[in-house]
C-alpha positions as CSV (number, residue, x, y, z in Angstrom):
1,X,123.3,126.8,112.5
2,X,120.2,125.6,112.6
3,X,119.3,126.7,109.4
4,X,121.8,125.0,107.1
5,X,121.4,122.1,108.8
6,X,118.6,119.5,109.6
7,X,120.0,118.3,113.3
8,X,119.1,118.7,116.9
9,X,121.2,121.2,118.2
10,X,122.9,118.3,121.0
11,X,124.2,117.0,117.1
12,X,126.0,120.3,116.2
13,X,129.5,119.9,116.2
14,X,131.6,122.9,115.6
15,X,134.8,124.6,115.7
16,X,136.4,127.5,116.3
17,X,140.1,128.0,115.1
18,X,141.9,131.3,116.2
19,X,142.5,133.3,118.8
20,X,140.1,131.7,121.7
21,X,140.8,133.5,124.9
22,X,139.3,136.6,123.7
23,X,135.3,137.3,123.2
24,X,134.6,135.0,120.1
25,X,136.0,131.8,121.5
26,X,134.6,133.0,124.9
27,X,131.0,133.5,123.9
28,X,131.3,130.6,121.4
29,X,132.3,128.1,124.0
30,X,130.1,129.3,126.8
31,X,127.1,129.2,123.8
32,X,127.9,126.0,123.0
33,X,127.7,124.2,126.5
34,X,124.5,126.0,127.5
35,X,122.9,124.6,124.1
36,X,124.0,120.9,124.9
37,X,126.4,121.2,121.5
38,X,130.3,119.6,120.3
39,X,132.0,122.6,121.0
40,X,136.0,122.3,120.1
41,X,138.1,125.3,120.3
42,X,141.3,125.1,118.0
43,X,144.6,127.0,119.1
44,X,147.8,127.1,120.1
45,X,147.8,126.7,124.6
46,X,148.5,129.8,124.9
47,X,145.6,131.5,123.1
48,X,142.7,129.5,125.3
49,X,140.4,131.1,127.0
50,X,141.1,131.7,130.9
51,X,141.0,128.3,133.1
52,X,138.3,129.4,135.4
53,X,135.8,130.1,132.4
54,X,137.0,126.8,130.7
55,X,135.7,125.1,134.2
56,X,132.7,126.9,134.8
57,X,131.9,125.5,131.0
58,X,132.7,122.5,131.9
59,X,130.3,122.5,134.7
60,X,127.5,123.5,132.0
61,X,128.2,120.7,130.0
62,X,127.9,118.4,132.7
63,X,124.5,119.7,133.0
64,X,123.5,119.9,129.7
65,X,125.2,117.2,127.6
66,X,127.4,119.5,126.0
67,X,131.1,117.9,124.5
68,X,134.0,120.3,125.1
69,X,137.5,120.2,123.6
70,X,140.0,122.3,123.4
71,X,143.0,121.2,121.1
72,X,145.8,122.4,119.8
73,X,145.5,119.7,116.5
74,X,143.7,121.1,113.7
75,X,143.0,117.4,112.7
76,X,141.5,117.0,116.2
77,X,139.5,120.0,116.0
78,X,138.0,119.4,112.9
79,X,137.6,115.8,113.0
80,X,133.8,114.7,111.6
């Protein structure tokens, strides 16, 4: 990300639309907190990723400044 873009990586926002619960939104959210970053993960309730792993990322971003959403509004999810 870093490379198309000339921010810190605490200014990244991203978003990941999909299926969440699974490895991609899982490593992408867990990523994403440890780095400080906007993460917002985009999908129906049923597709996020398991409650435990959405607390202990909440813990992180606590920590390290990190944003964490998790929506099921694609307007939401994507808003700049």
């Amino acid at each position: 990300m870093m490379e198309y873009c000339d921010k810190h990586l605490n200014e990244i926002a991203y978003c990941y639309l999909g299926d969440a619960r699974n490895n991609m939104g899982n490593s992408l959210m867990v990523t994403g907190c440890k780095l400080g970053m906007d993460v917002r993960l985009c999908a129906p309730e049923n597709l996020w990723p398991a409650e435990d792993l959405v607390e202990t990322c909440k813990r992180i971003a606590a920590e390290t400044g990190a944003r964490l959403t998790l929506t099921e509004s694609v307007e939401e999810g994507v808003k700049v």
